[in-house]
C-alpha positions in Angstrom: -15.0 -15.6 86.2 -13.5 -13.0 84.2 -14.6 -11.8 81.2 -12.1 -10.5 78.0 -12.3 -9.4 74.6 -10.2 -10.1 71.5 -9.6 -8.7 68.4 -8.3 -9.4 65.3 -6.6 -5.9 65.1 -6.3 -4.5 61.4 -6.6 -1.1 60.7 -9.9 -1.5 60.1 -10.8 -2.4 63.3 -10.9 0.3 66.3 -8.2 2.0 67.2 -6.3 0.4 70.6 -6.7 2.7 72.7 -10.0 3.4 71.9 -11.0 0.0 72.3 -8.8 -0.3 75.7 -10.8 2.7 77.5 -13.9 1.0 76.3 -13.6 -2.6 77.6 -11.9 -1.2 81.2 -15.0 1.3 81.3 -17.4 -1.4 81.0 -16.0 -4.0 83.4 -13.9 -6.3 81.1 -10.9 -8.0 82.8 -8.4 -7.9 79.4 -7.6 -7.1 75.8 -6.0 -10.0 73.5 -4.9 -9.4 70.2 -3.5 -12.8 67.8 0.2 -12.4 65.7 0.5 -13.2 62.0 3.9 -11.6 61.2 3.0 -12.3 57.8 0.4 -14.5 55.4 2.3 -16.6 52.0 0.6 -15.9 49.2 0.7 -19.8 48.3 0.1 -22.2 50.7 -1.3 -25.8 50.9 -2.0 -25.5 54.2 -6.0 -25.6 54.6 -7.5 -22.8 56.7 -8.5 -24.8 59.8 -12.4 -23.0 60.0 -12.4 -24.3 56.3 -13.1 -22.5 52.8 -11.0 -19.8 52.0 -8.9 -18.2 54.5 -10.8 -14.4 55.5 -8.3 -11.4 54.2 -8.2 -9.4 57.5 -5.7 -12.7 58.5 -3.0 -10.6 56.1 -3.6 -7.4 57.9 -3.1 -7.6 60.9 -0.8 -5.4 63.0 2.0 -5.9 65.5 0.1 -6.8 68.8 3.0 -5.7 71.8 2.7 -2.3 69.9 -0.9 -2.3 69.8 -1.0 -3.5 73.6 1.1 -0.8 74.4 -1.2 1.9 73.0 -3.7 0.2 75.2 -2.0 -0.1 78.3 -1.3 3.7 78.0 -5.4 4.6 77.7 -5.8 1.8 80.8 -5.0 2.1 84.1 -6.3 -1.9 85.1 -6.9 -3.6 82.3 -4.9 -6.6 81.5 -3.6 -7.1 77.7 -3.1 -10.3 76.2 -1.5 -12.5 73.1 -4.3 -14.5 71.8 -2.3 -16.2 69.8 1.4 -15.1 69.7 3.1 -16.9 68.0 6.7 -17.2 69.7 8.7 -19.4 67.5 8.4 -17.1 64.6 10.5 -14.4 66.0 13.5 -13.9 67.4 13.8 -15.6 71.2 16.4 -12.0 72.6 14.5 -9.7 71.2 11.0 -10.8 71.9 11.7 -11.8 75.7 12.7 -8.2 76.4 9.8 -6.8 74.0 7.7 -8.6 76.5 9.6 -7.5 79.4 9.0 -3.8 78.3 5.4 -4.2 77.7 5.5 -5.9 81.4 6.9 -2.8 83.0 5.6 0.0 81.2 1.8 -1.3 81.5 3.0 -1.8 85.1 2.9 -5.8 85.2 -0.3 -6.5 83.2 0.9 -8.8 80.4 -0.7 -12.2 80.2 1.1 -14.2 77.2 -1.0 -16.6 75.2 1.1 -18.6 72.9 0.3 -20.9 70.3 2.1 -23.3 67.4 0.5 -22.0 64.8 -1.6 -23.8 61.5 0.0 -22.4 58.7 3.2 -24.3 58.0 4.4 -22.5 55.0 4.3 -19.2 57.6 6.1 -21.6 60.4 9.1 -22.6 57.9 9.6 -19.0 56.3 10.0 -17.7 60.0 11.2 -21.1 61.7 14.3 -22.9 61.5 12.5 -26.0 63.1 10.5 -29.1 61.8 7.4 -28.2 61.5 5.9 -31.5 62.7 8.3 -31.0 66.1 6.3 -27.4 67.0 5.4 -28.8 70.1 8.6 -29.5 71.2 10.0 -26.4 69.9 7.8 -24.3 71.6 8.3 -25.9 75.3 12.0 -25.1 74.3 11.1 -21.6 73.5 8.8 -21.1 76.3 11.5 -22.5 78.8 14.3 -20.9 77.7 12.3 -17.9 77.4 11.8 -18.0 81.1 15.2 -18.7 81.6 15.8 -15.1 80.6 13.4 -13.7 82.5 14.2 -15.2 85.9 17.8 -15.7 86.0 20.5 -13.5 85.9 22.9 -15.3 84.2 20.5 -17.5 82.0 21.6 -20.4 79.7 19.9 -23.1 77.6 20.4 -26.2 76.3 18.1 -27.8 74.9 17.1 -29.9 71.5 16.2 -27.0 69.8 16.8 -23.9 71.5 20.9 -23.6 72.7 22.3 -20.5 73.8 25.6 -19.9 76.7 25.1 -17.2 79.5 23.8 -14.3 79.0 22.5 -10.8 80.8 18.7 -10.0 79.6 17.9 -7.0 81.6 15.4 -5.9 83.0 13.0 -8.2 84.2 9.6 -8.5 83.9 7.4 -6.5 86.6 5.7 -9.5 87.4 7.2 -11.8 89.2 9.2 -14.7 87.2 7.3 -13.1 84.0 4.2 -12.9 82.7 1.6 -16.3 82.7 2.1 -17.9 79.6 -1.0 -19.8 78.6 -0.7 -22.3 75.6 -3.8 -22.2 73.0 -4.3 -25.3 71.7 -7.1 -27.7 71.2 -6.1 -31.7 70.4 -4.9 -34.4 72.5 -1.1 -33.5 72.3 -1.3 -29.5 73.3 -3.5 -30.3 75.6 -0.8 -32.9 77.3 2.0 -29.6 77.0 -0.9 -27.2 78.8 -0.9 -29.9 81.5 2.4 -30.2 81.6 4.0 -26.5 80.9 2.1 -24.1 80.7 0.8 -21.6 83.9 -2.8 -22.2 81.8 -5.1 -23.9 78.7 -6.8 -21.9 76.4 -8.9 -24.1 73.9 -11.8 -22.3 71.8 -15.2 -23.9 73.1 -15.9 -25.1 69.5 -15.9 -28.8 69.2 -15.7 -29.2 73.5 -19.7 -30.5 73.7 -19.0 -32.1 76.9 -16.9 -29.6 78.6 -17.3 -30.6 81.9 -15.7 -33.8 80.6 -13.0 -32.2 78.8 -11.8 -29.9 82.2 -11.8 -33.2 84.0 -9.7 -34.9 81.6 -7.6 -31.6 81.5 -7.0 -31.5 85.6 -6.5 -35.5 85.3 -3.5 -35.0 83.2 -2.9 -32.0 84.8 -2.3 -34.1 88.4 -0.3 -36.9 85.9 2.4 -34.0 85.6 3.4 -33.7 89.4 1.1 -30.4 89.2 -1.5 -28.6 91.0 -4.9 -28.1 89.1 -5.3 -25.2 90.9 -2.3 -23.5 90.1 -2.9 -24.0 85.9 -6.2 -21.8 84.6 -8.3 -22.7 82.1 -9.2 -20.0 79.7 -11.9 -20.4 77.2 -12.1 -18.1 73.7 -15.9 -18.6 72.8 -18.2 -17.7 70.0 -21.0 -16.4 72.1 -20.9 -14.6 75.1 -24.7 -13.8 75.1 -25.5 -17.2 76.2 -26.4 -16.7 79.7 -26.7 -19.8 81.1 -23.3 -21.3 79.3 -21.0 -18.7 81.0 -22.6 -19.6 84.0 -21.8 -23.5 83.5 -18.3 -22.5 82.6 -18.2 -20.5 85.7 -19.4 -23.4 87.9 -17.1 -25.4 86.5 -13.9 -23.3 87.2 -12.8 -21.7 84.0 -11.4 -18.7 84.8 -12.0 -16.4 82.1 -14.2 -16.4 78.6 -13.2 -13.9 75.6 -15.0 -13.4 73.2 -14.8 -11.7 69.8 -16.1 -10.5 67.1 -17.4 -13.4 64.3 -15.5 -14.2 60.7 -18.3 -12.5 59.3 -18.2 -9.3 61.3 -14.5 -8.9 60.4 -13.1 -5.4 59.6 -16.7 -4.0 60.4 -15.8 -1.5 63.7 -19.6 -0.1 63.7 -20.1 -4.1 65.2 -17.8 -4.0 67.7 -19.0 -1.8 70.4 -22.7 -2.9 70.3 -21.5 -6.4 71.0 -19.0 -5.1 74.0 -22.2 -3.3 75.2 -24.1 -6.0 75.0 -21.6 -8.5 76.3 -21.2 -6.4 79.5 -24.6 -6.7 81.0 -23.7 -9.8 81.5 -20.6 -9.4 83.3 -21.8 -8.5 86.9 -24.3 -12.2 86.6 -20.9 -14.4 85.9 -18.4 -13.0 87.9 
């Protein structure tokens, strides 16, 4: 089992590159970093964790450019979205962003995608009903592929329509980069199953988690598809639990990242205690 680490990636936190030569010094398999192009300043969307939604959310930077900086410090580790969120940019240009970032790091992009929470952010970026996200984002994620595998791609679809077109050059990897879908309730979990090349819940709320991979690979096998073939990816709030990662690892998942806590947020005198700590545990789960 493979263990990551994620960031929120302000300014505040450490700087890419630093952080990149840190985690592939120390044994971690990959570096996520999550998307908000942007935060509205009035919303009535609740923050999911509850109370008031932390500032660092409005901070954050680009995370293809700050993958970049780390792929340049790294010669093996592998740099992930954890979340990006791909309807909220455009489908062109961020299909050959990713297809640069594939190259130049020298084919170690893993995508993790997501539909988002905050609806007011969705609409200001996102032609699309909002209650349709699902939908929109198989779309995006197919005709995405589209572009990266074919050399005259089209699409038709619902939501996402475009004629033939060249999108050159491909990714490194070959037919593009995994794209693994973050989600947590009954109906992302049925597009993971369906889609996606893996699942990427946060342990939070999964009590019975070697119930919740079964019914996973159950609908998994529903979709005409191999369990094997579709990871599961877990983003959890404790890595220092020993005998956990070792259940998770027993039970298949294929990787655990773990991050810094809400309440550790824009602190980077945390972080590298914690990766320290984290690592001695890396050679017992593997």
């Amino acid at each position: 089992m493979h263990v990551a680490f994620s960031s929120l990636n302000t300014p505040n936190d450490p700087h890419p590159a630093e952080l990149a030569r840190a985690l592939e010094e120390r044994g971690f398999e990959s570096l996520w970093y999550g998307e908000h192009s942007h935060i509205p300043c009035s919303r009535a969307t609740p923050y999911p964790a509850g109370g008031d939604m932390p500032s660092s959310y409005a901070n954050m930077m680009d995370p293809y450019l700050s993958l970049m900086a780390a792929a340049d410090a790294t010669t093996t580790l592998k740099l992930g979205t954890g979340i990006a969120l791909l309807m909220e940019r455009d489908l062109f240009a961020q299909a050959k962003t990713i297809v640069t970032l594939d190259r130049l790091s020298g084919g170690r992009v893993i995508i993790g995608a997501g539909v988002g929470w905050n609806r007011e952010e969705f609409e200001n970026a996102c032609p699309h009903p909002f209650n349709k996200r699902y939908a929109v984002l198989r779309e995006t994620v197919a005709a995405t592929r589209a572009l990266w595998r074919e050399e005259e791609a089209s699409f038709h679809g619902d939501y996402v329509q475009f004629d033939a077109v060249w999108s050159n050059p491909k990714p490194l990897q070959t037919g593009g980069p995994k794209i693994v879908l973050g989600a947590m309730g009954p109906l992302g979990r049925r597009h993971a199953a369906r889609w996606a090349d893996g699942w990427y819940p946060v342990d939070v709320g999964m009590p019975d988690i070697e119930k919740d991979l079964a019914e996973f690979r159950g609908l998994v096998e529903a979709a005409g598809r191999n369990p094997d073939e579709v990871e599961v990816s877990l983003q959890i709030m404790d890595l220092r639990n020993l005998d956990r990662l070792q259940v998770y690892r027993d039970l298949g998942v294929s990787r655990v990242t773990v991050g810094v806590t809400l309440s550790l947020f824009d602190k980077p005198d945390a972080v590298f205690p914690l990766i320290d700590q984290c690592a001695e545990l890396i050679p017992q789960v593997a």
